[in-house]
C-alpha positions as CSV (number, residue, x, y, z in Angstrom):
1,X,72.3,111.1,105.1
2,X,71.8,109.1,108.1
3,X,75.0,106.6,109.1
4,X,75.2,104.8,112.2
5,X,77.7,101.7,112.8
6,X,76.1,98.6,114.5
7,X,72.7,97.0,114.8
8,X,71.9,98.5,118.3
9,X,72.3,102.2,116.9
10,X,69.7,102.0,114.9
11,X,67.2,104.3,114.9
12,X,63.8,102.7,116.4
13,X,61.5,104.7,113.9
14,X,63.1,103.8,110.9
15,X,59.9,102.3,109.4
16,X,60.1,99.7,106.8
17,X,63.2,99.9,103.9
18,X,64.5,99.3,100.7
19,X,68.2,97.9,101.8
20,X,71.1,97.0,99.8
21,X,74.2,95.0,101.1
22,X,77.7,95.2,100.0
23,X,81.2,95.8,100.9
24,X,81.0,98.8,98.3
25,X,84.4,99.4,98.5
26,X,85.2,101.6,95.6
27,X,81.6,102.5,94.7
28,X,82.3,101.6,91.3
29,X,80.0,101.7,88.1
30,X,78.9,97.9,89.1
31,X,78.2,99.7,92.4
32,X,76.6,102.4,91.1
33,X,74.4,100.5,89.0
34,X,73.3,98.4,92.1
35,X,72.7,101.2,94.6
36,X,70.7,103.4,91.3
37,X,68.4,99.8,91.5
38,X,68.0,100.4,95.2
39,X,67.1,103.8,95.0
40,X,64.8,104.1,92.0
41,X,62.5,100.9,94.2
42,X,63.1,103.0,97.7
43,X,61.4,106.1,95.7
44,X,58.7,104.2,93.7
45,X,57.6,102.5,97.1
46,X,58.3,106.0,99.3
47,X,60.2,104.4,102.0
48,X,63.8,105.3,102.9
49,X,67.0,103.7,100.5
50,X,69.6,101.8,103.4
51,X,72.6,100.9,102.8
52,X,74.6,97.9,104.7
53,X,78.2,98.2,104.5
54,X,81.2,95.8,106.7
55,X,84.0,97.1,108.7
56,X,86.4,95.8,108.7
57,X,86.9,94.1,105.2
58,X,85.4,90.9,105.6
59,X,88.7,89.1,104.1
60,X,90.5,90.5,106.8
61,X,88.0,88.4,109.1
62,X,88.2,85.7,106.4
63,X,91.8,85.4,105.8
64,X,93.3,87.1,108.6
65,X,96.4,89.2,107.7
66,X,95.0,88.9,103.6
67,X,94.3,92.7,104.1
68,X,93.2,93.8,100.4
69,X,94.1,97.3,99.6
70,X,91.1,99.5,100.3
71,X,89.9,101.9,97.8
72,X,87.5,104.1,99.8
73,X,87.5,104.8,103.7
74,X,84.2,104.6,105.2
75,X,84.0,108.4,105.1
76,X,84.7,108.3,101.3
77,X,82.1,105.8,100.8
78,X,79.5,107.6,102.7
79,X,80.1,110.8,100.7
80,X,79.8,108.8,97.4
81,X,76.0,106.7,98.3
82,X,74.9,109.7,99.5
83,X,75.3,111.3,96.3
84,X,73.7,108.3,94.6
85,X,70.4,109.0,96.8
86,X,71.3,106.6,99.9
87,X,69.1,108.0,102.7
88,X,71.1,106.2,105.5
89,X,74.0,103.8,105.6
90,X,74.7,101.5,108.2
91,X,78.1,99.6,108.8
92,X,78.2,96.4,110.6
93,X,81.2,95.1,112.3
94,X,82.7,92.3,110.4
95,X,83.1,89.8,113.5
96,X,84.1,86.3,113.9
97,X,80.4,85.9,115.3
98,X,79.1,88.1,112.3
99,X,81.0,85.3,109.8
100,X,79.8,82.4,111.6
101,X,75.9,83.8,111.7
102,X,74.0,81.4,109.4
103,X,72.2,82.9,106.4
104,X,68.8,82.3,108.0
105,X,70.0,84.4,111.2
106,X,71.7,87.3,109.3
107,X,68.1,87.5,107.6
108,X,65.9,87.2,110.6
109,X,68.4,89.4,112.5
110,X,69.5,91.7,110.7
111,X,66.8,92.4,107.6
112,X,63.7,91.5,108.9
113,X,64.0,92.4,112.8
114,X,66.2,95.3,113.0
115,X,66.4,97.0,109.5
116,X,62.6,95.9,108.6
117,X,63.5,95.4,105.3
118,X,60.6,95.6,102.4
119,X,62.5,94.8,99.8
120,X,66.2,94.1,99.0
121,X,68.6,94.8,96.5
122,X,71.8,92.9,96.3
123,X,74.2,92.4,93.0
124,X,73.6,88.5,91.1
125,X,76.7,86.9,92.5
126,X,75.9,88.4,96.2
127,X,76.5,85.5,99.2
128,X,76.4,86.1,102.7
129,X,76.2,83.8,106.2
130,X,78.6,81.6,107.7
131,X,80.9,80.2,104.1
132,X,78.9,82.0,102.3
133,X,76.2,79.5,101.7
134,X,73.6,82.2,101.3
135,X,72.8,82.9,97.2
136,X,70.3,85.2,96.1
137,X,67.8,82.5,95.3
138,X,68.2,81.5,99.2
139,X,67.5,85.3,100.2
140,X,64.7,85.3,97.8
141,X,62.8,81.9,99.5
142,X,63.9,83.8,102.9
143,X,62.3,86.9,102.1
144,X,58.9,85.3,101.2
145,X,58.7,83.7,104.6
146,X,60.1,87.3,106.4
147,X,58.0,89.6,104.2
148,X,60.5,90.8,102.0
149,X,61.0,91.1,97.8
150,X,64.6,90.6,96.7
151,X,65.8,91.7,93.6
152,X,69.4,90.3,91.8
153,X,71.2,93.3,89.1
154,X,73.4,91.7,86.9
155,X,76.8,92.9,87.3
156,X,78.4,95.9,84.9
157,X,81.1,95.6,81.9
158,X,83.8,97.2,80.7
159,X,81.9,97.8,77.4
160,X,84.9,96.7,74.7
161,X,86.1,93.9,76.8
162,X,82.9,92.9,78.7
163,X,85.6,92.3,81.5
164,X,83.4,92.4,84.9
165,X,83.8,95.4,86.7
166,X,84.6,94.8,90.7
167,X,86.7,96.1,93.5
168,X,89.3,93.1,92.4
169,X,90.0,94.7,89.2
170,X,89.3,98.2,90.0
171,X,92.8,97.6,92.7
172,X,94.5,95.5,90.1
173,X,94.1,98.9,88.1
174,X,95.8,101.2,90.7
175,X,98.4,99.0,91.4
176,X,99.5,98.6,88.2
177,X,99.3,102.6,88.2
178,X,96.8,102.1,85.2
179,X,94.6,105.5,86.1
180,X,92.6,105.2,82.5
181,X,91.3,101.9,83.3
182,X,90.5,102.6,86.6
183,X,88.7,105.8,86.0
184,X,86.8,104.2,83.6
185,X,85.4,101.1,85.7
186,X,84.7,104.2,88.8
187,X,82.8,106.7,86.9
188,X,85.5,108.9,88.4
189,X,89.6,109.4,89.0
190,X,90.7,107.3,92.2
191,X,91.6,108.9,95.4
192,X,93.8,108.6,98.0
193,X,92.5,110.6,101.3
194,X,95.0,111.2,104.3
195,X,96.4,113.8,106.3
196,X,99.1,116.4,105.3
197,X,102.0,115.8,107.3
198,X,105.8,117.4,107.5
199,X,108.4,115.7,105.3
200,X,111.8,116.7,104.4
201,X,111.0,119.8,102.4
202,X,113.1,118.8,99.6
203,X,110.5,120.1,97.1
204,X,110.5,123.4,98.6
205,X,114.4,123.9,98.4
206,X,113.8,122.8,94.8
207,X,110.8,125.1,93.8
208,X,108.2,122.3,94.0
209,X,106.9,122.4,97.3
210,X,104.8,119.4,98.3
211,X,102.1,118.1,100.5
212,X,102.5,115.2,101.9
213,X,99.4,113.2,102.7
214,X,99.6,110.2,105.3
215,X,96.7,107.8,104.1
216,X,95.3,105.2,106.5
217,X,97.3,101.8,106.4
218,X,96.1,99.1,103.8
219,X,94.9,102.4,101.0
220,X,95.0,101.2,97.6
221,X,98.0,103.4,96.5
222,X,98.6,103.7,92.8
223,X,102.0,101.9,91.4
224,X,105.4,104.1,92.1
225,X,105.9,107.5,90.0
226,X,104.7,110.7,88.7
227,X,100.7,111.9,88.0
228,X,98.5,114.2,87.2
229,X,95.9,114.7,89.2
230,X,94.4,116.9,91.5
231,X,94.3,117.7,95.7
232,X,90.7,117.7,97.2
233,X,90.3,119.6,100.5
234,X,88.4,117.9,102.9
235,X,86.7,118.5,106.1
236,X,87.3,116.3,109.4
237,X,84.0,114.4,108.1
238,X,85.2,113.7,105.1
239,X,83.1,115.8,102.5
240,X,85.1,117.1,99.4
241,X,85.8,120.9,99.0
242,X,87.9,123.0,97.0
243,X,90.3,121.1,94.3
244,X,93.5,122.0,92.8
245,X,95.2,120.7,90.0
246,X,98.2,119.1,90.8
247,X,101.6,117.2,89.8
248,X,101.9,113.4,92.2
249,X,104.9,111.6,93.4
250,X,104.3,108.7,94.7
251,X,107.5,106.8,95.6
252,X,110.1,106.3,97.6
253,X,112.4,109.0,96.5
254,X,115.2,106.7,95.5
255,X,117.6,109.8,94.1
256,X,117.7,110.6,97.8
257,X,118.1,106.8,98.8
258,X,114.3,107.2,100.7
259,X,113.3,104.2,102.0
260,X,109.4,105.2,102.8
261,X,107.0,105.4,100.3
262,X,104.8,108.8,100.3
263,X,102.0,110.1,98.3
264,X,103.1,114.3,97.7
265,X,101.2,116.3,95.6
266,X,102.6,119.8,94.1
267,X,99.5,121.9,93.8
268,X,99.8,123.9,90.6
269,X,100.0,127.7,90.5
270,X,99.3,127.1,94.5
271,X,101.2,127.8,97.7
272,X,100.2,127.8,101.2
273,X,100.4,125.7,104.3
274,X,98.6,122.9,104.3
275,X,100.0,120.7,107.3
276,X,97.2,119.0,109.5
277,X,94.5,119.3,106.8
278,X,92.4,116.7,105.4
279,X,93.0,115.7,101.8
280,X,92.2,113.7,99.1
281,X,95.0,113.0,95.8
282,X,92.8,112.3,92.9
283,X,94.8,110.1,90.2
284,X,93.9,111.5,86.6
285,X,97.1,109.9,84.4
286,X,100.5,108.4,84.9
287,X,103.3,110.6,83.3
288,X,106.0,108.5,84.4
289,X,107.5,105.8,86.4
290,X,110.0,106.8,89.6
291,X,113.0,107.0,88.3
292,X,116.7,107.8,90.2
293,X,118.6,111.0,88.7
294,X,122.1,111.5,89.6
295,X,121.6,114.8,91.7
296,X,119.5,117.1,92.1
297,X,119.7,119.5,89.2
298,X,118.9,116.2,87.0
299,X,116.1,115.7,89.0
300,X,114.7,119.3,89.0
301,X,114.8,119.4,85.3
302,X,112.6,116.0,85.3
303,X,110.1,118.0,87.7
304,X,110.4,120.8,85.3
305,X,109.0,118.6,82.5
306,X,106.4,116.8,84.8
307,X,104.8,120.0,85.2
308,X,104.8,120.9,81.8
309,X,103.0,117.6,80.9
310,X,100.8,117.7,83.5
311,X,99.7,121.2,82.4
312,X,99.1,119.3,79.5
313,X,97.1,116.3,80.7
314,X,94.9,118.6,82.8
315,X,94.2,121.0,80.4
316,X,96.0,124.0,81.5
């Protein structure tokens, strides 16, 4: 897949597109249904599926110092829409200039002159220009004057609830340390990606050695205590390799009066050095919350049944 960041890195024989424009951030079933649209008319028409993605998040632009949790990293999302069949993704600088633009600018500018859009896809609640005064029906009348079709997909359920699936509730899942409902409204566990760095080593003094993966500020980390999940390898561009099963802290070890919070994940039937790699922590099922144990001994005999239940919940 193609992926450039900013309007003047784009390619100059691009050709005419099918482009769809989102934040994306978790590439969730309402997502996935969007992009699918996207694709499926990119193919019919044999031109090339685009997709425009923001950096930062725009409420950061918005509602500066809001900072929402983020679900994927650009890197993540890139590895997911390519999956889906996105030829080339292009992520635009969310700007004070970018948030002012008018929605008759951000179409001439953007769609019609640089992308040379033939047709667009966006979700039916999608807005865009300065306060968000752009609708669909607006891009539509737009894209008859610029030579574009727009289509609006209706957003996706959650099927027994017909709750709305977005990234709001998809975060409202994870920090709640819900993992069912939030694997259910993805497709797919979430993830926390980072880098394994050096901790105290408690776990390997107690039998359960840990790696400890430093995710990017603002990641949507799941609620405070004990998972199963598994630990994704990853490679410095971010595409997912080899996967372990794996028993998850994430806390901030309160039995040892910790005061920083830490994602470590004891790969199963593993050991190895792991420091300086790049990593996803898949989220499968909460076992627990993060409890404080009188010493350690208490402590290892909680890890002891963590393991045992995680064997469990994976399948093991």
């Amino acid at each position: 897949m193609l992926r450039w960041r900013g309007l003047d890195a784009v390619p100059g024989d691009l050709g005419r597109t099918v482009v769809t424009i989102g934040m994306y951030d978790g590439v969730h079933r309402g997502h996935q249904k969007l992009i699918g649209a996207a694709v499926e008319r990119a193919r019919a028409l044999g031109r090339p599926c685009l997709l425009v993605t923001f950096d930062p998040h725009p409420a950061e632009v918005v509602r500066p110092g809001s900072h929402p949790a983020i679900l994927t990293s650009l890197d993540r999302k890139a590895e997911l829409v390519e999956a889906l069949g996105v030829d080339a993704m292009c992520v635009l600088p969310f700007t004070q200039d970018l948030m002012r633009q008018s929605p008759e600018s951000f179409t001439h500018t953007v769609l019609a002159s640089t992308l040379h859009a033939s047709h667009v896809v966006v979700g039916e609640n999608f807005t865009y220009g300065h306060r968000a005064a752009g609708t669909v029906a607006t891009l539509a009348a737009e894209g008859r004057r610029f030579g574009f079709s727009v289509d609006g997909v209706g957003l996706a359920s959650v099927a027994e609830d017909e709750l709305t699936i977005s990234s709001t509730y998809v975060r409202a899942c994870v920090a709640a340390g819900d993992m069912t409902s939030a694997t259910e409204a993805l497709g797919r566990p979430h993830r926390v990606d980072g880098v394994v760095v050096r901790g105290h080593r408690r776990g390997r003094q107690m039998g359960y050695p840990t790696a400890n993966v430093e995710s990017p500020p603002y990641t949507a980390v799941p609620a405070d205590g004990v998972y199963a999940g598994h630990f994704v390898l990853r490679d410095v561009e971010g595409a997912s390799g080899a996967r372990f099963p794996a028993a998850i802290s994430v806390g901030t070890n309160p039995t040892f009066d910790g005061t920083r919070r830490t994602v470590e994940a004891h790969l199963i039937d593993w050991d190895g050095d792991l420091y300086g790699e790049h990593a996803g922590v898949e989220f499968t099922a909460r076992l627990r919350g993060m409890l404080r144990f009188s010493g350690m001994d208490e402590l290892i005999a909680a890890m002891d049944d963590d393991l045992v239940e995680a064997r469990r919940v994976l399948g093991m």
